[in-house]
N, CA and C atoms as an extended XYZ file, in Angstrom:
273
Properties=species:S:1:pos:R:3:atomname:S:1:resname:S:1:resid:I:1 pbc="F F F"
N       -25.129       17.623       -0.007 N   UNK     1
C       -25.534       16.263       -0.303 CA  UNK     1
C       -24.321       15.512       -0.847 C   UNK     1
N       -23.912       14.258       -0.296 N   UNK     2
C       -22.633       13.516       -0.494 CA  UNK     2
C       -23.282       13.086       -2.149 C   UNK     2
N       -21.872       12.406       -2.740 N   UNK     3
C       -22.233       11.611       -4.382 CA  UNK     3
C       -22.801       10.924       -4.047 C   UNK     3
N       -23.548       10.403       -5.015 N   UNK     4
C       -24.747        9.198       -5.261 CA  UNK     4
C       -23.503        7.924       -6.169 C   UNK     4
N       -22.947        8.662       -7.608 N   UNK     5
C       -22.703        7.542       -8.104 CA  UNK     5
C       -21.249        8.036       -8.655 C   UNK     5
N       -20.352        7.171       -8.785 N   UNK     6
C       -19.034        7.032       -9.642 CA  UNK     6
C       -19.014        6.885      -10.523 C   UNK     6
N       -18.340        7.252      -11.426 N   UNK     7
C       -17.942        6.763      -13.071 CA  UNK     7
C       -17.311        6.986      -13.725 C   UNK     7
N       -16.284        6.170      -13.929 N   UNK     8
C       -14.784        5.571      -14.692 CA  UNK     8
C       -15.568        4.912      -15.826 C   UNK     8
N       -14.782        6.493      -16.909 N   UNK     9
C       -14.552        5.637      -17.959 CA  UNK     9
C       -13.529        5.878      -18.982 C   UNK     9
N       -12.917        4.578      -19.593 N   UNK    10
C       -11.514        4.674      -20.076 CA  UNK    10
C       -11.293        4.356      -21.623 C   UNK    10
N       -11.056        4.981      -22.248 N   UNK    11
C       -10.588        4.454      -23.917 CA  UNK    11
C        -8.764        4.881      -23.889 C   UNK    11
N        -8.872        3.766      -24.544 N   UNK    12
C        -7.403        3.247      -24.757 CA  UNK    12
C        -7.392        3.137      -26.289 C   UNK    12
N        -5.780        3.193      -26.501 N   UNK    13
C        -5.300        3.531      -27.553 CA  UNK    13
C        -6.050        2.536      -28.973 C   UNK    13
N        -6.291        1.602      -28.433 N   UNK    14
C        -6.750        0.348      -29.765 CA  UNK    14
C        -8.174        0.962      -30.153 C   UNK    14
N        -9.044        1.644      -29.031 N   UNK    15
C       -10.416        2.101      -29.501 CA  UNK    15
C       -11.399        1.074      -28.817 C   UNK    15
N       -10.574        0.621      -27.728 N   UNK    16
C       -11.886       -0.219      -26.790 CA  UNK    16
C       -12.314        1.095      -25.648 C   UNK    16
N       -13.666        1.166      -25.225 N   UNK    17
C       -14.001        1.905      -24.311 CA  UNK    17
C       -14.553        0.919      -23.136 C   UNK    17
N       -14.242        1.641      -21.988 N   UNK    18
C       -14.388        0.195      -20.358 CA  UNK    18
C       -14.990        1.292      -19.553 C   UNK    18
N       -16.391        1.146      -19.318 N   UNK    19
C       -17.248        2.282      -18.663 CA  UNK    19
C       -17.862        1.355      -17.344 C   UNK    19
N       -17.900        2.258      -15.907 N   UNK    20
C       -18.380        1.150      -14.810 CA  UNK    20
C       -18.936        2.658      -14.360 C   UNK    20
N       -20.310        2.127      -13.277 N   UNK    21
C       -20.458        3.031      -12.752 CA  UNK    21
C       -20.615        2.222      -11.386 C   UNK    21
N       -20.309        3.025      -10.352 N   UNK    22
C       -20.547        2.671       -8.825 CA  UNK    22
C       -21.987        3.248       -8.495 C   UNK    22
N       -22.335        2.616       -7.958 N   UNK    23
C       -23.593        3.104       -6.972 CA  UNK    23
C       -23.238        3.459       -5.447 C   UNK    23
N       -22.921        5.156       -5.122 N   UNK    24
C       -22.310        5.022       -3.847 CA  UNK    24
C       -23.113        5.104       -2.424 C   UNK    24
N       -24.666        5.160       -3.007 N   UNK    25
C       -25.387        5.561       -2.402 CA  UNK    25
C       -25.765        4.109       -1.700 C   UNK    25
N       -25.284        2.907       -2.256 N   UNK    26
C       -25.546        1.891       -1.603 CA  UNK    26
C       -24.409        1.262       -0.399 C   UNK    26
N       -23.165        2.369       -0.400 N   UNK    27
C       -22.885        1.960        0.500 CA  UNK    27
C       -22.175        2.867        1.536 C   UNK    27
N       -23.384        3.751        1.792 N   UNK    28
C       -23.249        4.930        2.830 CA  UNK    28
C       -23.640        3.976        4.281 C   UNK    28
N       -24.470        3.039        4.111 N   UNK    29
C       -25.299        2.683        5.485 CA  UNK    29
C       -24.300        1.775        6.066 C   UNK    29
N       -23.157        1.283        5.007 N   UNK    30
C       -22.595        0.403        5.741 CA  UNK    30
C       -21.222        1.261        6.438 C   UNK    30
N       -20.458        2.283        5.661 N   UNK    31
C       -19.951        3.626        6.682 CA  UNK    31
C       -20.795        3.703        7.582 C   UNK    31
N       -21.633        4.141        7.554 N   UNK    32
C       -22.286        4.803        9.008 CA  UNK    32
C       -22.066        3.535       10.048 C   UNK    32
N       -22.677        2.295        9.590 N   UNK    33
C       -22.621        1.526       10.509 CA  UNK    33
C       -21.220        1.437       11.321 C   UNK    33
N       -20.493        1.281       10.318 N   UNK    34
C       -18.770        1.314       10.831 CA  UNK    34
C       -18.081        2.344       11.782 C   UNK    34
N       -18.945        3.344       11.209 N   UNK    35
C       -18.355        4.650       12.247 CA  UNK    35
C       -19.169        4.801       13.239 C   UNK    35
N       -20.242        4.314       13.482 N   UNK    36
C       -21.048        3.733       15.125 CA  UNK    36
C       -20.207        3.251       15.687 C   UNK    36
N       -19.666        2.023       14.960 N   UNK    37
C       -18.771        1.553       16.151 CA  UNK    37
C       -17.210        1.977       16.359 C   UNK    37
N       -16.926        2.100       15.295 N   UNK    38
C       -15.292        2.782       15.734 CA  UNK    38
C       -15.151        3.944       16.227 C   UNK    38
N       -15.785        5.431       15.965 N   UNK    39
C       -15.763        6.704       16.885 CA  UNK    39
C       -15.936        6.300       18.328 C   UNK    39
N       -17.104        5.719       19.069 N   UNK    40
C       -16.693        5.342       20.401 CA  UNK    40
C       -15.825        4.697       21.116 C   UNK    40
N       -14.834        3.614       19.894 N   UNK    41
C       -13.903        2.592       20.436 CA  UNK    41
C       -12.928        3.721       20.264 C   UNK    41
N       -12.814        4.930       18.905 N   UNK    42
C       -11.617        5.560       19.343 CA  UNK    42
C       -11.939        6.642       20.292 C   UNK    42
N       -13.042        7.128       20.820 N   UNK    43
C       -13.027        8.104       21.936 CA  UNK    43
C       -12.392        7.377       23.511 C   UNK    43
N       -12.852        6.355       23.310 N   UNK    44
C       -12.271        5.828       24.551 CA  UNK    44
C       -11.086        5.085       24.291 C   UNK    44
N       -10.548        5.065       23.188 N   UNK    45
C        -9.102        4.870       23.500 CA  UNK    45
C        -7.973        6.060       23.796 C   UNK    45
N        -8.833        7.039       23.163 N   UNK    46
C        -7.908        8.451       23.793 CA  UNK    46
C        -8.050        8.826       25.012 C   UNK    46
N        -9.581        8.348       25.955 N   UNK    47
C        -9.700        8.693       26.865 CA  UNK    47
C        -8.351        7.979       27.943 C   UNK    47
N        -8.417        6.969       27.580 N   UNK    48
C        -7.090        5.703       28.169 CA  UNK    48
C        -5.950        5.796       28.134 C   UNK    48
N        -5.402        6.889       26.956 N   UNK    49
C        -3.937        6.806       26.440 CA  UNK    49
C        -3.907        8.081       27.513 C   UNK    49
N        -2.488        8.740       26.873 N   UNK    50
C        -1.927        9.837       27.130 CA  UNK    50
C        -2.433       11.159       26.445 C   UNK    50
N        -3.489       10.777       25.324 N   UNK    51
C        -3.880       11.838       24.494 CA  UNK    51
C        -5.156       11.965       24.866 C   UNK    51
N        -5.280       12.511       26.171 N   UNK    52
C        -6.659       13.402       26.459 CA  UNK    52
C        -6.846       14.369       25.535 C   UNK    52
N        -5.847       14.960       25.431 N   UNK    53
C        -6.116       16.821       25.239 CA  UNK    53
C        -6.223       16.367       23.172 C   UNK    53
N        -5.979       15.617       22.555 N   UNK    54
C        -7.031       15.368       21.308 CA  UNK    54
C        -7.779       14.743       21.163 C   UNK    54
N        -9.059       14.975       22.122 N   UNK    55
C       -10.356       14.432       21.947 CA  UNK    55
C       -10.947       15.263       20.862 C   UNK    55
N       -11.176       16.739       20.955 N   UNK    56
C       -12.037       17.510       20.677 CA  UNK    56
C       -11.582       18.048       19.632 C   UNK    56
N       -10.284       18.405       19.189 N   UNK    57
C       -10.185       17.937       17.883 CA  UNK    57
C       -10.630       16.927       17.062 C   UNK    57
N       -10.536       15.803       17.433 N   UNK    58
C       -10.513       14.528       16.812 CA  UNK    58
C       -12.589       14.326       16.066 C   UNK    58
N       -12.996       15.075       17.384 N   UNK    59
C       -14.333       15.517       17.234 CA  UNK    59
C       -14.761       16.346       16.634 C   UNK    59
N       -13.938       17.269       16.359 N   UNK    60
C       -14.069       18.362       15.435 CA  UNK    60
C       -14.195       18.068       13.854 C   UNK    60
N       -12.998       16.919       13.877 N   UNK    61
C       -13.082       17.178       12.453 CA  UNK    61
C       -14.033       15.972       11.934 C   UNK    61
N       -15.274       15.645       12.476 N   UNK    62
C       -16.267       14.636       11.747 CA  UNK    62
C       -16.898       15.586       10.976 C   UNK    62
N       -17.150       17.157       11.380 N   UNK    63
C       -17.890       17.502       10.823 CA  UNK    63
C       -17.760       18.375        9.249 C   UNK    63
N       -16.039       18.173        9.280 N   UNK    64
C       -15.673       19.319        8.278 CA  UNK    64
C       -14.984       18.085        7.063 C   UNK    64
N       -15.067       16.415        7.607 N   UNK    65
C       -14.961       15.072        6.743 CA  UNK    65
C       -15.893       15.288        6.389 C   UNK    65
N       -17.395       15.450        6.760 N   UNK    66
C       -18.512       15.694        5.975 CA  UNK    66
C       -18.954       16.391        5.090 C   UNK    66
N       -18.290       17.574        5.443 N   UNK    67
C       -17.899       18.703        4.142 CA  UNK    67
C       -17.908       18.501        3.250 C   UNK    67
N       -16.143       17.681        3.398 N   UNK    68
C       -15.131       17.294        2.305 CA  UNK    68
C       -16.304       16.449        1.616 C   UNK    68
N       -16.429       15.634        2.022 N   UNK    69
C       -16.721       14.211        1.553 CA  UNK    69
C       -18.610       15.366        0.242 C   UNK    69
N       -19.010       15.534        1.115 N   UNK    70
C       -20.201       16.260        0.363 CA  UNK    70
C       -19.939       17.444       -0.441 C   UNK    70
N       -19.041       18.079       -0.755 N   UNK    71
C       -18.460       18.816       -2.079 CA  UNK    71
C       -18.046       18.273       -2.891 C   UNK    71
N       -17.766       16.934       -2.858 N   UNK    72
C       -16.996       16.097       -4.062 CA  UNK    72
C       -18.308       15.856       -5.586 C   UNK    72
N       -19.361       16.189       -4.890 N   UNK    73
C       -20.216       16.150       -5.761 CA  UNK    73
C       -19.786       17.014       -6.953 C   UNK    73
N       -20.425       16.481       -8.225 N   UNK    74
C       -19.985       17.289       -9.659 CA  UNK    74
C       -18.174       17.300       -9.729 C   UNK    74
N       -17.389       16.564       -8.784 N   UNK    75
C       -15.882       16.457       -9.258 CA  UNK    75
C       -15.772       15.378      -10.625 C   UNK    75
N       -15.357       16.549      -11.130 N   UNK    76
C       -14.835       15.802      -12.800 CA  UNK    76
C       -13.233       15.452      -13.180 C   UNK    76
N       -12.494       14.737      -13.264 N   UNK    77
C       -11.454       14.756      -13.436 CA  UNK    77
C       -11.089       13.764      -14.531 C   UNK    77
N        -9.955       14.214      -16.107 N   UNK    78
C        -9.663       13.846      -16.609 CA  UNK    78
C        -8.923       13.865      -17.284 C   UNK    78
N        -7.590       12.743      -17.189 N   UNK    79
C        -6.657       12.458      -17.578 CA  UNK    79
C        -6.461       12.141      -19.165 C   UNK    79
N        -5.612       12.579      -19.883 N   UNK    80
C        -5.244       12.027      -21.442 CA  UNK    80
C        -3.776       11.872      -21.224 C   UNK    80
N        -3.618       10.529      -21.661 N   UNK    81
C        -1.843       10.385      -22.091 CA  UNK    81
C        -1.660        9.792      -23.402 C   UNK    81
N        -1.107       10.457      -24.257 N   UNK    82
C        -1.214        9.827      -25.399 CA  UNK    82
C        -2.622        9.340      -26.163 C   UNK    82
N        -3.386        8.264      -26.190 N   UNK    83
C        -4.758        8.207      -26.854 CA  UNK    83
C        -5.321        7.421      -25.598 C   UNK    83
N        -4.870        7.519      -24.852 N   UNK    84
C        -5.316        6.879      -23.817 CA  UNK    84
C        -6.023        8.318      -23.015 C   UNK    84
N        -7.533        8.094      -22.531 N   UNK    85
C        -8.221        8.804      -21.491 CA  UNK    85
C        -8.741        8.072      -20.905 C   UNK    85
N        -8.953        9.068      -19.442 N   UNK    86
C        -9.482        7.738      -18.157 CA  UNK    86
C       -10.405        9.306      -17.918 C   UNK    86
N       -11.729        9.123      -17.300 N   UNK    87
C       -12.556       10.102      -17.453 CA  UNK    87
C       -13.034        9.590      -15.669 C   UNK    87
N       -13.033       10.103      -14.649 N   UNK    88
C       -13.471       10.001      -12.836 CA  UNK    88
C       -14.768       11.185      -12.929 C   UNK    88
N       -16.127       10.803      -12.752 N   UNK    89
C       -16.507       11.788      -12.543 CA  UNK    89
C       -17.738       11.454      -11.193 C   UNK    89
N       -17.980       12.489      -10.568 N   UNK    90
C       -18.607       12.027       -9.451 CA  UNK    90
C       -19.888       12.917       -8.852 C   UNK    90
N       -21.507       12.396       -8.990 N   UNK    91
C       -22.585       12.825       -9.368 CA  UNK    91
C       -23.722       12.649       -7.990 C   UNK    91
C-alpha cells in the first residue's frame, strides 16, 4: 500500500516549531491520470525511434516503481544540525 500522508516537521534554533502535513492520497488520481496518457505517448515514441529493443524494459520497470514507491511507507528520516531538526516522515 503506497503513503497516504507526509509530514515535515521543523524546530529551529529560536524554539519556533513549522509542522505541515500533505495529504498524498489526494493526489494519486491525478498521477494515474498522467501516466494514462504519457506511457502510451512514450510506448509509441520508442516504437518510432531507433529504440525498439527498450520497450520491455521500459515496461518492466512500472512494476518494480510501484514497489519502490509502496515501501516508502513508515520511511522516517531525521536530520539535526546544531538545534535545528527537520523531522520527513511518511505514513
Amino acid at each position: 500500500m503506497p503513503p497516504c500522508l507526509l509530514r515535515i516537521r521543523c524546530s529551529l534554533d529560536s524554539g519556533r516549531r513549522v509542522g505541515l502535513w500533505i495529504p498524498l492520497f489526494l493526489l494519486y488520481p491525478l498521477i494515474l491520470a498522467l501516466a494514462l496518457v504519457v506511457i502510451p505517448v512514450a510506448i509509441l515514441a520508442l516504437l518510432f525511434t531507433r529504440h525498439r529493443g527498450k520497450i520491455l524494459p521500459a515496461l518492466r520497470a512500472l512494476p518494480q516503481t510501484c514497489r519502490v514507491v509502496s515501501s516508502t511507507c513508515g520511511l522516517r528520516i531525521e536530520v539535526h544540525f546544531g538545534g535545528n531538526h527537520v523531522l520527513v516522515a511518511m505514513s
